[in-house]
N, C-alpha and C positions, 0 to 999 in steps of 0.2 A: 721250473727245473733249474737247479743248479749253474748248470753251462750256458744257460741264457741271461742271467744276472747281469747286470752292468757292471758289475762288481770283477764280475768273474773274467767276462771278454775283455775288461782292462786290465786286468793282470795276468790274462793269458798273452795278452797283445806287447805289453810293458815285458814281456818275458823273452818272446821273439824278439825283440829289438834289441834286449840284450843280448841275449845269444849270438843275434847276427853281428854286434860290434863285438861282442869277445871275441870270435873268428877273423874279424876282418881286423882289427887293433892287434890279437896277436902275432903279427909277422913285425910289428913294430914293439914289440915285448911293453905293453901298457896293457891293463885294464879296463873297462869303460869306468869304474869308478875317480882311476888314475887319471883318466882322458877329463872328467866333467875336473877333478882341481886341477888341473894342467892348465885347461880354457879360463876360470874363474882366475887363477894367480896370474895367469898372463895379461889377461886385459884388466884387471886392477894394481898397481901397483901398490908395494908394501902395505899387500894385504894382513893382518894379523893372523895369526892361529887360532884364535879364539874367533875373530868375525867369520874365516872360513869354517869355521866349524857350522857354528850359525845359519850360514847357508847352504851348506851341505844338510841342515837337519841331522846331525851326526853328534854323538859324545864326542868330547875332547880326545879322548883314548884312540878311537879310530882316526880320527881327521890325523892326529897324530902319526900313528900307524901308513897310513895313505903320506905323507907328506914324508915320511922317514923313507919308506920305499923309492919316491921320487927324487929327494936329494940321493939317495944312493944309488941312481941311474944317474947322475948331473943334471937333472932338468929344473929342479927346484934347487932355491937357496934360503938358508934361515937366520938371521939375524935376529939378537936382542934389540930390540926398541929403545933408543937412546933416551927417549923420554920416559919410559916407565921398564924399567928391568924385569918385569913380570911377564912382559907380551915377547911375542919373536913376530918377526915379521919377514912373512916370505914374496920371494921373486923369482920368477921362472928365468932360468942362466939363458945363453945363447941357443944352448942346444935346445931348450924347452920352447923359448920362443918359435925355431923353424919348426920344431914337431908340431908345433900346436897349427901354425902354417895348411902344415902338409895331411892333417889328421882335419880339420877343419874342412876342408877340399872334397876329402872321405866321406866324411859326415851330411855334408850339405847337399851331394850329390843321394846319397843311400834315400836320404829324407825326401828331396825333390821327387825322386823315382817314386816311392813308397806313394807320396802324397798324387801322383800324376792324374789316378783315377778319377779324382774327385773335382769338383768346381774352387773355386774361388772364394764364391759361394756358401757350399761345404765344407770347403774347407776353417774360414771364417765361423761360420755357424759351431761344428763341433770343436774347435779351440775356445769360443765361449762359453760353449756346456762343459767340460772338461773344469773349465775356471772357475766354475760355479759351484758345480759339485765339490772340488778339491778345498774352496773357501768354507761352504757348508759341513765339511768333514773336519778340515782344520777347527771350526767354532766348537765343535763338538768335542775338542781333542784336551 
């Protein structure tokens, strides 16, 4: 049956989770998409546009799009790359760095809570099957 797929309860599960951060991220006018390059540009320094993209798994056009909407909050900054004029290279401003702070804080608790249920253990265990799978999917891709 359909509903019982692995396939399925992870992207039922992956769904709630967004859900719950769009609700809880909205009273701070971000996205969870905004929220995942807000954390990546914060803790990398003049990250490129192109490498964010990269690990976003995203075409240029969106990363784009996601990084246009957050310099036009102040949280992101874009500069050309002095060494190659082709690349920009972003930095999360002042304000970006404390959001990421404060939304961080957010995150890590919602996670802890979620995960409480479960062992150590468990928890270890299905973060390695998860990895596996996602590597075994990717080879295929």
């Amino acid at each position: 049956m359909l509903q019982e797929t692995t396939g399925y309860i992870i992207c039922r599960t992956a769904r709630k989770i967004h859900q719950f951060m769009t609700k809880v991220l909205a009273d701070y006018d971000i996205t969870p998409e905004q929220w995942v390059v807000l954390q990546i540009v914060s803790r990398e320094k003049n990250l490129s546009q192109q490498e964010l993209a990269a690990r976003l798994e995203k075409d240029k056009n969106s990363t784009k799009a996601l990084v246009d909407r957050l310099i036009k909050k102040e949280l992101l900054t874009r500069q050309k790359d002095d060494s190659d004029k082709r690349f920009y290279k972003l930095q999360a401003t002042p304000a970006g760095i404390f959001l990421t702070k404060e939304l961080a804080k957010l995150d890590y608790d919602f996670m802890r809570e979620t995960e409480s249920g479960l062992t150590d253990e468990e928890l270890t265990s299905f973060t390695k099957t998860l990895t596996r799978l996602e590597e075994k999917i990717t080879a295929k891709l």
